[in-house]
Backbone as CSV, one residue per row, in Angstrom:
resi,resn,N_x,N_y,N_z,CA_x,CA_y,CA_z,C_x,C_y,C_z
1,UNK,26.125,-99.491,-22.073,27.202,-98.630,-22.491,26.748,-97.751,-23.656
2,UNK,26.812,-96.465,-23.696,26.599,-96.159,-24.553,27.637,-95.576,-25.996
3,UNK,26.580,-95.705,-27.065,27.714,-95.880,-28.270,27.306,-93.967,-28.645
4,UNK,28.391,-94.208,-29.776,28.107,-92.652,-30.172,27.837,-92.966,-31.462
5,UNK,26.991,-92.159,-31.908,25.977,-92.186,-33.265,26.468,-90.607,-34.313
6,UNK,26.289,-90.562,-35.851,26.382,-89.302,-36.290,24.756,-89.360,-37.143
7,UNK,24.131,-88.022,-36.372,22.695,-87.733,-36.909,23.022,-87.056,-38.092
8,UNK,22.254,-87.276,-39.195,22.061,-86.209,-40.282,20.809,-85.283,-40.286
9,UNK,20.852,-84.107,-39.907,19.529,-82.833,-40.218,19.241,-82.598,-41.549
10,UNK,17.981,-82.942,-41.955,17.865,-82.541,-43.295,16.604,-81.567,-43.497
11,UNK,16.572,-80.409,-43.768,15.523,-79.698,-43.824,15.384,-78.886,-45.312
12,UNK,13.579,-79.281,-45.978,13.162,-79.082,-46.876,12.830,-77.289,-46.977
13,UNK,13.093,-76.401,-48.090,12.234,-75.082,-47.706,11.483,-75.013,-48.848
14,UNK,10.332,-74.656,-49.030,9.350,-74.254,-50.469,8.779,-73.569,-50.212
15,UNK,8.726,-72.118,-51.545,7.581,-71.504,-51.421,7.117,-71.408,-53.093
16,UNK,6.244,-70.993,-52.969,5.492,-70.922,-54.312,5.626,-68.987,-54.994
17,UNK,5.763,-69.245,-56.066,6.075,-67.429,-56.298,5.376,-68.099,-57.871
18,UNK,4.404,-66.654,-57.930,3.090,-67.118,-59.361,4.050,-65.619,-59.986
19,UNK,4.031,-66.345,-61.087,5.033,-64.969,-62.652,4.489,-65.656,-63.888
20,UNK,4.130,-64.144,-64.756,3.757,-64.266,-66.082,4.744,-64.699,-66.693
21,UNK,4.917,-65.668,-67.304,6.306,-65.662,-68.423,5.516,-65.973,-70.124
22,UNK,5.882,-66.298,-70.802,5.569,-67.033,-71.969,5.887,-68.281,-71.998
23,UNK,6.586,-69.201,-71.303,6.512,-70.939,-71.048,6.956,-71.092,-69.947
24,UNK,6.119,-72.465,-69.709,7.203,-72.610,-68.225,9.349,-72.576,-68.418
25,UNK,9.287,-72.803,-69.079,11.196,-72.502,-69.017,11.280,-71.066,-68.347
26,UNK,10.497,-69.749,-69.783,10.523,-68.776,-68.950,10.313,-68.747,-67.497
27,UNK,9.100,-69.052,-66.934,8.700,-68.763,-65.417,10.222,-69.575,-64.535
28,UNK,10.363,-70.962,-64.912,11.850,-71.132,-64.123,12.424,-70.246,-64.116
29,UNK,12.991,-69.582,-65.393,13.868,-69.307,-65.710,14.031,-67.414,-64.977
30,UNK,12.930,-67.299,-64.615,12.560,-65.696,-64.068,12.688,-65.671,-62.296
31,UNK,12.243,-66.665,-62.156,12.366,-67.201,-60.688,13.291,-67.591,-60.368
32,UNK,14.353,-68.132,-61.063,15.347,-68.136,-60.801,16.568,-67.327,-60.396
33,UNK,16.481,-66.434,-61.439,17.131,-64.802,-61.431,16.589,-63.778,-60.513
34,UNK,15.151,-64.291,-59.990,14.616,-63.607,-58.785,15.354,-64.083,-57.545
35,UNK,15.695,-65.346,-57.708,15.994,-65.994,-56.533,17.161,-65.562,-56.008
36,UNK,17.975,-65.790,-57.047,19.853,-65.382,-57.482,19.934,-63.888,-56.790
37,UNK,19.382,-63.513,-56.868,19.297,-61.547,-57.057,18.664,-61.504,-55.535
38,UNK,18.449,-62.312,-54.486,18.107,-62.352,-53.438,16.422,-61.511,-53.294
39,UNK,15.640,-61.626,-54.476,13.994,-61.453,-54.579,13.555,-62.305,-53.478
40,UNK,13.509,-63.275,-53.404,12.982,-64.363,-52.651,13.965,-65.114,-52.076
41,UNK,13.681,-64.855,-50.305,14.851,-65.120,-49.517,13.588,-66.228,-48.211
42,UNK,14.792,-67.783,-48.184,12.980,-68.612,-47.828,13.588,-68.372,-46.204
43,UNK,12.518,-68.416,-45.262,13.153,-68.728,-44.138,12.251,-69.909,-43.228
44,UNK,12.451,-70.156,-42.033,12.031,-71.033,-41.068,10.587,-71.224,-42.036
45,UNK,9.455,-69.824,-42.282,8.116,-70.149,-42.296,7.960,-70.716,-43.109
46,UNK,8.953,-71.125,-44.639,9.330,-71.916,-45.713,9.034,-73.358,-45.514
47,UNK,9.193,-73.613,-44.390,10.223,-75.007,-43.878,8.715,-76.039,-43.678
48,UNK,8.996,-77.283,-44.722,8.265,-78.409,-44.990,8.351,-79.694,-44.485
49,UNK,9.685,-79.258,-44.641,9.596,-81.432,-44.444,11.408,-80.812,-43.488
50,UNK,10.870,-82.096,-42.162,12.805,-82.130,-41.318,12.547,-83.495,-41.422
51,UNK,13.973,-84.078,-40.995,13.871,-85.559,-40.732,15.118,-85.282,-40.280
52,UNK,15.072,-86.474,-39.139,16.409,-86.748,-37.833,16.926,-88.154,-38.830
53,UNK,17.824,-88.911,-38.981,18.306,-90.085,-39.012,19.709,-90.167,-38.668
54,UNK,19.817,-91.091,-37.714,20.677,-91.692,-37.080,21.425,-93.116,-37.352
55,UNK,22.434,-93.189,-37.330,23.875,-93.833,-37.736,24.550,-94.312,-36.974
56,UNK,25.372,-95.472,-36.465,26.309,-95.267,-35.912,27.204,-95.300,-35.966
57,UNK,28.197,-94.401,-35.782,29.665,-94.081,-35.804,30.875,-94.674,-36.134
């Protein structure tokens, strides 16, 4: 018989973006506002880590 299960999709995206700042806070802190401001938009080719896990219902 079969049961019914709820999967969770979890998908990782990273990319690396190199900026001059004066400390790392700055460089977060620039990349961030790059990010916000839609500079760096990640897609599929981003994509690191998926994982399936399953539950049941």
């Amino acid at each position: 018989m079969e049961k019914e299960y709820i999967v969770t999709i979890t998908e990782v995206l990273q990319r690396k973006v190199t900026v001059k700042a004066e400390s790392k806070g700055d460089a977060e802190y620039i990349v961030e506002k790059q990010y916000y401001n839609q500079e760096h938009i990640l897609n599929e080719s981003d994509l690191t880590v998926q994982s399936f896990k399953a539950k049941a219902a």
